[in-house]
C-alpha positions as CSV (number, residue, x, y, z in Angstrom):
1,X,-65.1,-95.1,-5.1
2,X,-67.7,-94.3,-7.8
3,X,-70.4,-92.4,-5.2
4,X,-67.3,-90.7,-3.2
5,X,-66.3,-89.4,-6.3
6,X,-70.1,-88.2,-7.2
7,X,-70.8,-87.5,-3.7
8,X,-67.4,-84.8,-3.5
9,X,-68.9,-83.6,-6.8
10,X,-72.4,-82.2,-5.5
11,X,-73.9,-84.9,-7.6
12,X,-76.5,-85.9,-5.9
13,X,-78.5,-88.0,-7.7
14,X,-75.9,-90.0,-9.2
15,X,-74.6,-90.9,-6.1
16,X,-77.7,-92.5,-4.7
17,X,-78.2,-94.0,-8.0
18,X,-75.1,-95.9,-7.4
19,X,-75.8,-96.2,-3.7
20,X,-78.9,-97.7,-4.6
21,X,-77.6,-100.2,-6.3
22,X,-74.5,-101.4,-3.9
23,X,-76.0,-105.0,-3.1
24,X,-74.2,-105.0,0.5
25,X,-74.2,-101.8,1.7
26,X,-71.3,-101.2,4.7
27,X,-71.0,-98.3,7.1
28,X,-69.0,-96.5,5.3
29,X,-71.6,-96.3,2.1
30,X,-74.4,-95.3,4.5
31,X,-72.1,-92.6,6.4
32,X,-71.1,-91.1,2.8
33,X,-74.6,-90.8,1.8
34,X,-76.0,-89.0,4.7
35,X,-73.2,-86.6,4.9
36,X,-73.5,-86.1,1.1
37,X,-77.2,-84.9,1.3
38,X,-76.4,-82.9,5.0
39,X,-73.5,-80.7,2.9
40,X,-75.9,-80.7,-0.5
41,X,-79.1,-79.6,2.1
42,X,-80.9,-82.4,1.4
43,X,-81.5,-82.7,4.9
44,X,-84.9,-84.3,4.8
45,X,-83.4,-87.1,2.7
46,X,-80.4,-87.7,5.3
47,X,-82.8,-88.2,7.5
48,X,-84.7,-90.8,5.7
49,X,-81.0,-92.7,4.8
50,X,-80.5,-92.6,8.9
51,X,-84.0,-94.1,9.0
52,X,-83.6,-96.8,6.8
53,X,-80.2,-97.8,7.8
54,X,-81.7,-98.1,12.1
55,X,-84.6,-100.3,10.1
56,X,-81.8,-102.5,8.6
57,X,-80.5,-102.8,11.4
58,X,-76.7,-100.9,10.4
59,X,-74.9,-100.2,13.7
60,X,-74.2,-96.0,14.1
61,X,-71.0,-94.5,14.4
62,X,-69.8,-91.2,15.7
63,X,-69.8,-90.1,12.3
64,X,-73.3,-90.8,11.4
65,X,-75.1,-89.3,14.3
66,X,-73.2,-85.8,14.1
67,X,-73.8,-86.2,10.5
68,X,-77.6,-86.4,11.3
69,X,-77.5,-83.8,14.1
70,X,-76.3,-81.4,11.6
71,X,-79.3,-82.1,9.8
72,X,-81.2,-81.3,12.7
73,X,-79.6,-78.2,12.9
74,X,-80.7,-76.7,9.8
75,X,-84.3,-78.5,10.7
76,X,-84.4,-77.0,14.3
77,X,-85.9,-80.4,15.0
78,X,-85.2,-80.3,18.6
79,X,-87.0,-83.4,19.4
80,X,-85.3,-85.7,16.9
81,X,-82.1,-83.7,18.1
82,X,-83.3,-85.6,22.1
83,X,-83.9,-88.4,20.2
84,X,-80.2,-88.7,18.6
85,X,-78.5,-87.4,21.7
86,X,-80.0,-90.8,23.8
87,X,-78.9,-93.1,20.8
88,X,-75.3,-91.4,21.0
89,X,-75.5,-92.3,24.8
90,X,-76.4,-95.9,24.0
91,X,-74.1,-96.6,21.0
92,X,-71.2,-95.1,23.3
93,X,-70.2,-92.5,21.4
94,X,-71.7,-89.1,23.1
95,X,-67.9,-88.4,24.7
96,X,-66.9,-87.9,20.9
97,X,-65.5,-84.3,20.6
98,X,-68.0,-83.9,17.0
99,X,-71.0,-85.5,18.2
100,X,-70.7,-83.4,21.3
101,X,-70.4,-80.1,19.5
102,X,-72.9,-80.7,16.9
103,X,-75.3,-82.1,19.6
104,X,-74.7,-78.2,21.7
105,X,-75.0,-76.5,18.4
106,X,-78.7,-77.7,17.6
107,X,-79.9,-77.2,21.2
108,X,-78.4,-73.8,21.3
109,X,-80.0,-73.4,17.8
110,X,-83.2,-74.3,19.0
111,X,-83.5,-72.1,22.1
112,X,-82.6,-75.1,24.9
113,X,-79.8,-73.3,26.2
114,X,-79.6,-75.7,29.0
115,X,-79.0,-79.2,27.2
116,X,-76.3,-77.3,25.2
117,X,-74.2,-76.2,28.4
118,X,-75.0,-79.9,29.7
119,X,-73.6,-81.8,26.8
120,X,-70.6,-78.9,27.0
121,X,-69.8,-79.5,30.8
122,X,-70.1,-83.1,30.5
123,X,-67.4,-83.4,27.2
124,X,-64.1,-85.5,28.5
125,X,-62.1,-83.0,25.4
126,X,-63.3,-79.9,23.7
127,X,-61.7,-78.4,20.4
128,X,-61.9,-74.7,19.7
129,X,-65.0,-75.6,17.3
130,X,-67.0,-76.9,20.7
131,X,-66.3,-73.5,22.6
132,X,-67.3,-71.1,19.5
133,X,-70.2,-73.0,19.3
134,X,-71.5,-72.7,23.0
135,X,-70.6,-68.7,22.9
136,X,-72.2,-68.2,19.5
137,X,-75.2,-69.8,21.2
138,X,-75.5,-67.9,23.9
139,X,-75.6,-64.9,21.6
140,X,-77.7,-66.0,19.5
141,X,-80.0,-66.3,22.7
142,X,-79.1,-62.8,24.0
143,X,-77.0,-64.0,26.9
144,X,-74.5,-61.6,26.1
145,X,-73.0,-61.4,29.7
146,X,-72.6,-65.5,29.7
147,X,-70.9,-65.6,26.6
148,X,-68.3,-63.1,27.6
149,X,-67.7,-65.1,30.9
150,X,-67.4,-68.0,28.8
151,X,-65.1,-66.6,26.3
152,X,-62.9,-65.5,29.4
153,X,-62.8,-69.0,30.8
154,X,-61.2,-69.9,27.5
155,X,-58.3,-67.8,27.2
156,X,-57.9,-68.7,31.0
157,X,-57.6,-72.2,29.9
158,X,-55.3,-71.2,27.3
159,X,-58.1,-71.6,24.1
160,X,-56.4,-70.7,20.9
161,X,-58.9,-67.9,19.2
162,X,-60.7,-68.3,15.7
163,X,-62.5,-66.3,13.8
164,X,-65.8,-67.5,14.7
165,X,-64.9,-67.0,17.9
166,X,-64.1,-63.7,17.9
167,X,-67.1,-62.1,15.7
168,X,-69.6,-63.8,18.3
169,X,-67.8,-62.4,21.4
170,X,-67.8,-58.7,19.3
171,X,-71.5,-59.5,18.8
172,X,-72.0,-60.1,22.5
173,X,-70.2,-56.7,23.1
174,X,-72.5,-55.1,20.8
175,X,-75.7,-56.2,22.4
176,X,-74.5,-55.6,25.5
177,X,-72.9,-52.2,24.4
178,X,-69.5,-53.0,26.6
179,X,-67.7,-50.3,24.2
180,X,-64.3,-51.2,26.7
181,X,-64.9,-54.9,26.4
182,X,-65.4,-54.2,22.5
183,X,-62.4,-52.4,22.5
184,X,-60.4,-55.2,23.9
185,X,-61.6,-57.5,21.5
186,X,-60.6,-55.5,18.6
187,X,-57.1,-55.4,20.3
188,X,-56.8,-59.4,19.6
189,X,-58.6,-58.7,16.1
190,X,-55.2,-56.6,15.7
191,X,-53.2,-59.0,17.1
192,X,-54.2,-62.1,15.5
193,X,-55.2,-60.4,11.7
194,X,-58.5,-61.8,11.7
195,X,-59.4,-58.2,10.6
196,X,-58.7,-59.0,7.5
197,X,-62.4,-61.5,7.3
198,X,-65.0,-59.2,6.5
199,X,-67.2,-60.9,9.0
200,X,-65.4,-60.0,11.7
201,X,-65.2,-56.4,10.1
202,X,-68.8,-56.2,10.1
203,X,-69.3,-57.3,13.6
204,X,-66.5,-54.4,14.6
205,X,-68.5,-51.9,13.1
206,X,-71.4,-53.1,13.9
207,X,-70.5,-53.1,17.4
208,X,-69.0,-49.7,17.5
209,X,-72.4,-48.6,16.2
210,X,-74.5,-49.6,18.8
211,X,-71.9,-48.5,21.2
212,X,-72.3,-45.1,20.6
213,X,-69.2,-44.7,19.3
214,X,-70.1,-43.9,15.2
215,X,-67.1,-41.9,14.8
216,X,-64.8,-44.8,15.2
217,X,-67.3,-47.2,13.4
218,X,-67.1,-45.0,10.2
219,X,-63.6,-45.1,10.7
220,X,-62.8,-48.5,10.5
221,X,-65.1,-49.0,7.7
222,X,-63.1,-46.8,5.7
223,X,-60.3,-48.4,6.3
224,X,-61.6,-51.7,5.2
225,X,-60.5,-51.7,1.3
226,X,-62.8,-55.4,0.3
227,X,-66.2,-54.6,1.3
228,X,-69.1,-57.1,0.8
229,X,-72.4,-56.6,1.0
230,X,-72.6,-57.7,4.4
231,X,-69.9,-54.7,5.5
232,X,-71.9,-52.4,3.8
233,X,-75.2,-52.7,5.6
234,X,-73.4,-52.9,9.2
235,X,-72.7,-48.9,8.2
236,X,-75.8,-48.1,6.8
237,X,-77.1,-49.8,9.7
238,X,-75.0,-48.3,11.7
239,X,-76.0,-44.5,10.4
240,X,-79.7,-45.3,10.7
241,X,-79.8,-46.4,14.0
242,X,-77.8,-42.9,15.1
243,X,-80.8,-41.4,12.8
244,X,-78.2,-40.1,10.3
245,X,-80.5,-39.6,7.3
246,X,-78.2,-37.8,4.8
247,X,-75.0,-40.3,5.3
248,X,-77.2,-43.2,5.2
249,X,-78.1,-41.8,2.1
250,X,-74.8,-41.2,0.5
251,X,-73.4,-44.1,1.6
252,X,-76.5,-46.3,-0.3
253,X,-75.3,-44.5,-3.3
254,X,-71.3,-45.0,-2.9
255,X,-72.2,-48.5,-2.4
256,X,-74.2,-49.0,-6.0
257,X,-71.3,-47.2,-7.4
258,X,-68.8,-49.8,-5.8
259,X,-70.9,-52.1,-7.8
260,X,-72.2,-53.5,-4.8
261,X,-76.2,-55.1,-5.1
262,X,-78.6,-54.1,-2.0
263,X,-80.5,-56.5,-0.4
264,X,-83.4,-56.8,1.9
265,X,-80.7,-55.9,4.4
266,X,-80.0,-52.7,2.9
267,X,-83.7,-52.0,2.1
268,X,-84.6,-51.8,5.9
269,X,-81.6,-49.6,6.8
270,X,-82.4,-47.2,4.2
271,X,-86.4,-47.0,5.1
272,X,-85.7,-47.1,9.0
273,X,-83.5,-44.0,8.2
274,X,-86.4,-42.7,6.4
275,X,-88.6,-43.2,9.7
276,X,-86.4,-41.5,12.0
277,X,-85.8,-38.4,9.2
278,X,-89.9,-38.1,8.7
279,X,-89.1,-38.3,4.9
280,X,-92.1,-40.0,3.4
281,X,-91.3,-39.1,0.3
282,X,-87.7,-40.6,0.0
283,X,-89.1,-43.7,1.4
284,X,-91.7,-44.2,-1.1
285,X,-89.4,-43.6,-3.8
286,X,-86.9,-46.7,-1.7
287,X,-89.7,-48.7,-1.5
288,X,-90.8,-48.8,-5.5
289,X,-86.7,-49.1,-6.2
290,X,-86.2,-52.2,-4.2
291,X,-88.3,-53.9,-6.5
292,X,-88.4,-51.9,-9.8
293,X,-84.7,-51.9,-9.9
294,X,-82.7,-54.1,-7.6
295,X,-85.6,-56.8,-7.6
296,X,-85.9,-57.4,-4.0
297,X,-89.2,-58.4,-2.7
298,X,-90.5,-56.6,0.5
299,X,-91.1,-58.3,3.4
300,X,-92.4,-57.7,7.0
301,X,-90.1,-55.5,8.2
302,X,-90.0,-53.6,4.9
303,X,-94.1,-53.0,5.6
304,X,-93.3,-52.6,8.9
305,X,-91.0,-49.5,8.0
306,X,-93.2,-47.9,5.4
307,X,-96.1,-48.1,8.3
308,X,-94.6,-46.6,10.5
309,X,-93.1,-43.5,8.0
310,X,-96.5,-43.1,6.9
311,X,-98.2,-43.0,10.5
312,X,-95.7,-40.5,11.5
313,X,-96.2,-38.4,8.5
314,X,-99.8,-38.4,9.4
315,X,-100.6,-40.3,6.4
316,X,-102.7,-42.9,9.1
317,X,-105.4,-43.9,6.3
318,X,-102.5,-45.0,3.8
319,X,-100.5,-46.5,6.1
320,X,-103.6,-48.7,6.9
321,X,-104.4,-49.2,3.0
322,X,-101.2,-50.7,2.7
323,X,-101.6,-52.7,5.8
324,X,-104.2,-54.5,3.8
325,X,-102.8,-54.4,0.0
326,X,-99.5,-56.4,1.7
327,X,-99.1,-60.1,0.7
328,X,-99.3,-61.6,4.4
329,X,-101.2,-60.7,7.6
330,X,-100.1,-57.4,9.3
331,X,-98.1,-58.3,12.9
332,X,-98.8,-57.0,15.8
333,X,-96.3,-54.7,16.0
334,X,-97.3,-53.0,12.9
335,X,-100.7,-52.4,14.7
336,X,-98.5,-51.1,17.2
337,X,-97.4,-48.6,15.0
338,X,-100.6,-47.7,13.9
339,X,-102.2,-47.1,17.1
340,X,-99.1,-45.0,18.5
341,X,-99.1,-42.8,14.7
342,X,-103.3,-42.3,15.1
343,X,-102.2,-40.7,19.2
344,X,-100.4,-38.3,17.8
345,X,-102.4,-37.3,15.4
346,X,-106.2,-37.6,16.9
347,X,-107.4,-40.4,14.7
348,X,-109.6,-42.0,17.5
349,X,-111.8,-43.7,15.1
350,X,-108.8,-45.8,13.4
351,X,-107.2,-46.3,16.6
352,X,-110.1,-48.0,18.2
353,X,-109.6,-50.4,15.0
354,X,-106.0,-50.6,15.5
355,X,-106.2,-51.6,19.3
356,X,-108.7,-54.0,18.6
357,X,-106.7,-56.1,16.3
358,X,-103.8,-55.5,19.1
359,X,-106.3,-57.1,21.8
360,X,-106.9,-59.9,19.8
361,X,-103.2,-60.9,19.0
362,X,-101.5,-59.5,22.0
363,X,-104.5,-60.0,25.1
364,X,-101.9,-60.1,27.5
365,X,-99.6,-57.1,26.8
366,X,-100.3,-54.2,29.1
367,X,-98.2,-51.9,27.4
368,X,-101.4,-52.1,24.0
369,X,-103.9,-50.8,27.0
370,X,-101.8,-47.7,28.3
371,X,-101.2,-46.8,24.2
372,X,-104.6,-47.2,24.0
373,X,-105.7,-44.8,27.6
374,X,-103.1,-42.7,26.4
375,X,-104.8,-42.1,22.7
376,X,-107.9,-41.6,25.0
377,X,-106.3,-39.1,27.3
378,X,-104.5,-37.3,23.9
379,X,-108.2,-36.5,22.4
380,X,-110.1,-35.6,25.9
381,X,-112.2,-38.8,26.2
382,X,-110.9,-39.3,30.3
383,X,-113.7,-41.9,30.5
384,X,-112.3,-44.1,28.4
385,X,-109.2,-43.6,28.5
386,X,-110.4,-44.6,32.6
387,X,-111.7,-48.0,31.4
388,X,-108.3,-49.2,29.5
389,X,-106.4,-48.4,32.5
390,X,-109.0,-49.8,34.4
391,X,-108.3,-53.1,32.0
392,X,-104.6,-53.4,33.8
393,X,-105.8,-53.2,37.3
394,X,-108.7,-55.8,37.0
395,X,-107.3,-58.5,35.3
396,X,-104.1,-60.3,35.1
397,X,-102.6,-58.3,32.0
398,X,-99.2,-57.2,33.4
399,X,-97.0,-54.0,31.2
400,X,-93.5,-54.7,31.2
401,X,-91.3,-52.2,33.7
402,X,-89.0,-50.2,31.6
403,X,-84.9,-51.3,32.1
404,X,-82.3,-49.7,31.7
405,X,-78.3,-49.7,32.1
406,X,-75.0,-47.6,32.3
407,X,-71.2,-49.1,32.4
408,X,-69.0,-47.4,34.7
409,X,-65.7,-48.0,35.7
410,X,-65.6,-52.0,33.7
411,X,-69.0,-51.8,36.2
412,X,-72.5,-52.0,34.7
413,X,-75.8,-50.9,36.3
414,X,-78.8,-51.9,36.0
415,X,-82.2,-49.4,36.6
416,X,-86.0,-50.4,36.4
417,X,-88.8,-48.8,36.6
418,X,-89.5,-47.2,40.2
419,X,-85.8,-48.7,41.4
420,X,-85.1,-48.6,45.2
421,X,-82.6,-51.6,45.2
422,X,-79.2,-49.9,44.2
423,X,-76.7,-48.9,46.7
424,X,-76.9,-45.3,46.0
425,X,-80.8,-44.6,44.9
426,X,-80.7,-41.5,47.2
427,X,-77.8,-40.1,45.3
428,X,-79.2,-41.2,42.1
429,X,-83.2,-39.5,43.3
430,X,-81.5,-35.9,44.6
431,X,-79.7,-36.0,41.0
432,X,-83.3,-36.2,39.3
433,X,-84.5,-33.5,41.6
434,X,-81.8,-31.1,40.8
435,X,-82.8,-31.8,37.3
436,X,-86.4,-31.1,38.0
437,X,-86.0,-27.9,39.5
438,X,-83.5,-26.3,36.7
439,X,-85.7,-27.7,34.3
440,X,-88.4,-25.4,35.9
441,X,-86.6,-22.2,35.6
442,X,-86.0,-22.6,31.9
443,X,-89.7,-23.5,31.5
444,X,-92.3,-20.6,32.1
445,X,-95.1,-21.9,31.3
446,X,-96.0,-25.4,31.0
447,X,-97.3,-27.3,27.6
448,X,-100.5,-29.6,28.5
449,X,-101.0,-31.1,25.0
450,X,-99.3,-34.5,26.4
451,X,-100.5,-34.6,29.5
452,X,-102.1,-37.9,29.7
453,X,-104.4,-37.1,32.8
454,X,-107.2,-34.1,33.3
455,X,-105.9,-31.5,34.3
């Protein structure tokens, strides 16, 4: 009684003081301790309890293992996940509805899809919990389209809908941009009231956001009277992605006024806004704020922003200062952004630097070599911009075919690069023609400065 009482408490330490000294320790004991240090995130140390109690020989329960998957879950220890999911199997317990849903949960955590819709299909009884898990992992894994179908099959079935539930399917709208599925959803976020969780707010507006649709995304937002911090940067998200300096602007400042802290979150809105507006200045003054004021440490993505404004602003040599002033390595895609910035502006020297750091961390990305040829082509050099195309051709470094997609009609279609496979490509080729040839009469004289070949 003493430990549940410590253990319902937080107080950790006291209860394996007292757990440490039961002299015959029963099921029960051991199950209370692990699940004490899982909900404390002690998870390293529930995993040492399991460990000892399989070396004394303590029989498992269903309790215990999904107790201990869960600490896998916040591990993403996969392979001690494979591990648990055969001793499940051998004490007879894998048909339990929680050990079944925590098992899914860690391998859709982890990126093994697969196992997570094997241990689903194979479950004799599934509770609303075991289906919000499989569809927020396959959102989490960007299979957007197979956690809609999923979420169908459960109101087919007659699922009742949760909130959890709901914000993953909105999420899965959103990255699909399915603004009539979204729509749809928010018609049962109507229905049932879950509205009302800010979560599910977020998502909403969120989704509306990257559906094109910022209008109604604004909208909702403002209609929304308890907003967290979490609502707030879905909308200043929202207004940067739609490159709507000035509102993402005003909005950062109605938030501090609602007494409302930034965060990171917020940071990379307000810079990415920046970015897209060209204002270096602004940015700089974000970037010394977030920590000056609001005491938020930058991270990659803040770099990664304040890179890319100052490449763009043709501030190449600054941008790369700060590249090497930052507290951690700069990532690939910051080189990226480098190498495009010095393209645009003529900086062959630095971009020779940048594409070499790109070769060395990306050898195998074609797209580096035609940035590269391309930065060639920009400042006249056609022989070498000849040898980095050359690079593609010779060797087995493969650039990724551009994709694209339109939904119409509850329909969605799906374009790559140099597409000959849909059903109406001679339609679709005449249409680009047409396009071509009034694009020529409004044109009289045609701009060479980016062509990429010699002309």
């Amino acid at each position: 009684m003493l430990m549940t009482m410590y253990s319902k408490c937080g107080l950790i330490r006291r209860a394996c003081k007292v757990f440490d000294e039961i002299p015959e320790r029963s099921m029960v004991s051991w199950n209370i301790m692990i699940g004490t240090c899982v909900q404390n995130g002690e998870e390293e140390k529930a995993i040492g309890i399991f460990l000892e109690m399989q070396r004394e020989g303590i029989p498992c329960s269903e309790f215990t293992i999904s107790s201990v998957v869960c600490a896998c879950a916040a591990k993403g220890d996969v392979f001690f996940c494979m591990q648990l999911h055969a001793l499940a199997i051998k004490a007879v317990v894998d048909a339990d509805v929680f050990v079944g849903t925590a098992l899914l949960d860690v391998y859709a955590k982890c990126g093994s899809i697969e196992e997570a819709i094997c241990v689903f299909e194979g479950m004799p009884e599934r509770s609303d919990v075991t289906w919000s898990s499989l569809v927020a992992g396959f959102v989490q894994n960007e299979l957007y389209e197979e956690g809609l179908v999923l979420f169908a099959r459960g109101k087919e079935m007659g699922l009742e809908n949760n909130q959890f539930m709901i914000s993953s399917v909105i999420r899965a709208c959103a990255g699909l941009a399915a603004l009539i599925e979204g729509r749809q959803v928010h018609a049962i976020v109507c229905r049932t009231g879950f509205g009302l969780n800010n979560f599910v707010a977020s998502a909403l507006v969120d989704m509306y956001a990257k559906c094109g649709s910022i209008e109604e995304s604004y909208a909702l937002f403002c209609n929304i009277e308890r907003k967290n911090v979490v609502l707030w940067n879905a909308m200043i998200s929202g207004f940067a992605r739609h490159a709507c300096s000035s509102e993402v602007m005003n909005l950062f400042e109605e938030m501090q006024h609602a007494g409302v802290q930034p965060d990171e979150v917020t940071y990379v809105a307000l810079l990415s806004a920046c970015v897209h507006g060209g204002l270096v200045d602004k940015g700089r003054s974000y970037f010394d704020l977030m920590t000056r004021e609001h005491h938020v440490s930058p991270n990659v993505l803040h770099y990664s922003c304040m890179v890319d404004l100052l490449g763009r602003g043709g501030l190449v040599h600054e941008a790369r200062e700060l590249m090497t002033k930052m507290p951690f390595a700069a990532t690939a895609s910051m080189w990226g952004s480098l190498l495009a910035s010095c393209r645009i502006h003529g900086e062959l020297e630095l971009a020779e630097i940048a594409a070499k750091n790109l070769f060395e961390m990306e050898p195998d990305r074609g797209g580096n070599y035609v940035l590269l040829a391309n930065t060639y082509a920009a400042g006249k050099r056609w022989e070498e911009a000849a040898k980095a195309r050359k690079s593609l051709k010779g060797g087995e470094i493969l650039k990724e075919r551009g994709e694209s997609w339109i939904e119409i009609k509850d329909k969605v279609h799906t374009f790559m690069a140099g597409e000959r496979t849909h059903p109406r490509i001679s339609d679709l080729y005449l249409e680009l023609k047409n396009l071509l040839e009034e694009m020529s009469k409004l044109v009289n004289k045609a701009e060479t400065d980016f062509a990429l070949h010699d002309l």
